[in-house]
C-alpha positions as CSV (number, residue, x, y, z in Angstrom):
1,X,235.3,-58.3,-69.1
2,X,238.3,-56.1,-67.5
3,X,239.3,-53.3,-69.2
4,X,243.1,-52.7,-69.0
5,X,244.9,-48.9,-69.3
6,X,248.8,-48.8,-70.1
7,X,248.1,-45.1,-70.8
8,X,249.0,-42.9,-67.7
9,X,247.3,-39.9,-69.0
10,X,244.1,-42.2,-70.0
11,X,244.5,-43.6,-66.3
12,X,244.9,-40.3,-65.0
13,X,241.8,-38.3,-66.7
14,X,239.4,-41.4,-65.9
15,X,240.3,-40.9,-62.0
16,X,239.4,-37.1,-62.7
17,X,236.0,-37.6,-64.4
18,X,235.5,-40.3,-61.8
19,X,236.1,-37.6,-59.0
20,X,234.1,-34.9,-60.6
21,X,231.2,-37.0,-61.1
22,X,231.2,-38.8,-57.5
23,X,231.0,-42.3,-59.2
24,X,233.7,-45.5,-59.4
25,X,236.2,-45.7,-62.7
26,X,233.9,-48.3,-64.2
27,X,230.8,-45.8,-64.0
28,X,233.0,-43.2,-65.4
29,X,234.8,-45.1,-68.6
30,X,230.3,-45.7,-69.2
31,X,229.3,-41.9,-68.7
32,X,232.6,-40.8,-70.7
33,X,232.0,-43.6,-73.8
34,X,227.9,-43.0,-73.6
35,X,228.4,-38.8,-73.7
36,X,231.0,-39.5,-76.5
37,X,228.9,-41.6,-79.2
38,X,226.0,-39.0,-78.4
39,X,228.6,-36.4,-79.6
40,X,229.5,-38.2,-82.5
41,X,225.8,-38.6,-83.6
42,X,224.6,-35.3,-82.9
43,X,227.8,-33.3,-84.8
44,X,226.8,-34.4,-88.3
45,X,224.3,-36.4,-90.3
46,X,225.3,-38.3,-92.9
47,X,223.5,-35.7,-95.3
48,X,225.8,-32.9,-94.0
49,X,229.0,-34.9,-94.6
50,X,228.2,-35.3,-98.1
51,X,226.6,-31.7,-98.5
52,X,229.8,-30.7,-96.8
53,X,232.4,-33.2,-98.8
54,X,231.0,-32.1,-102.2
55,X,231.5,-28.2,-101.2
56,X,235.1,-28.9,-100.1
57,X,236.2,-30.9,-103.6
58,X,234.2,-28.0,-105.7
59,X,231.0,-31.2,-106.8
60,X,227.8,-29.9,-107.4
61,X,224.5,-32.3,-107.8
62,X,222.1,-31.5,-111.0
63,X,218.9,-32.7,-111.2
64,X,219.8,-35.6,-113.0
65,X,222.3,-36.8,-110.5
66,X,219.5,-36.2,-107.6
67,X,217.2,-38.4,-109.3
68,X,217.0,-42.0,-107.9
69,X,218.7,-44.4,-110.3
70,X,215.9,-47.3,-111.5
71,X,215.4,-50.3,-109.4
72,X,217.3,-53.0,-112.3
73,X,220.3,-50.5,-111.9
74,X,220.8,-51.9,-108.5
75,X,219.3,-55.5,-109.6
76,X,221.8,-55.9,-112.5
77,X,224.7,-54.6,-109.7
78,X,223.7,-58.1,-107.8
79,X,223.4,-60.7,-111.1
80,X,226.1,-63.0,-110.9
81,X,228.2,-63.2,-114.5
């Protein structure tokens, strides 16, 4: 499937990375898109984001709300009326 740039600064830094790296545009969109997700998964769990989230809007977890709700909470979320 082609990929198609109207962006000439998106044109432009794939012909760089492509250069730097000694490998074809195609090779280099892959490198660029594979080193980007591993970025985005290594920055912050999930667990951080919240930890992080609730520190920036002042919430702070009891014991209460760290305790697992009971399994017909969720059932009753999934009866139909």
């Amino acid at each position: 499937m082609p990929i198609n740039v109207n962006n000439s600064e998106a044109d432009a830094l794939t012909r760089r990375f492509a250069a730097m790296a000694g490998v074809g545009i195609t090779e280099a969109i892959v490198i660029a898109m594979r080193e980007a997700i591993a970025r985005r998964h290594q920055s912050e769990t999930p667990q951080a984001t919240a930890a992080r989230l609730r520190e920036k809007h002042g919430i702070t977890l009891d014991k209460a709300a760290r305790t697992p709700l009971p399994r017909e909470v969720y059932d009753a979320m999934w009866e139909r009326p």
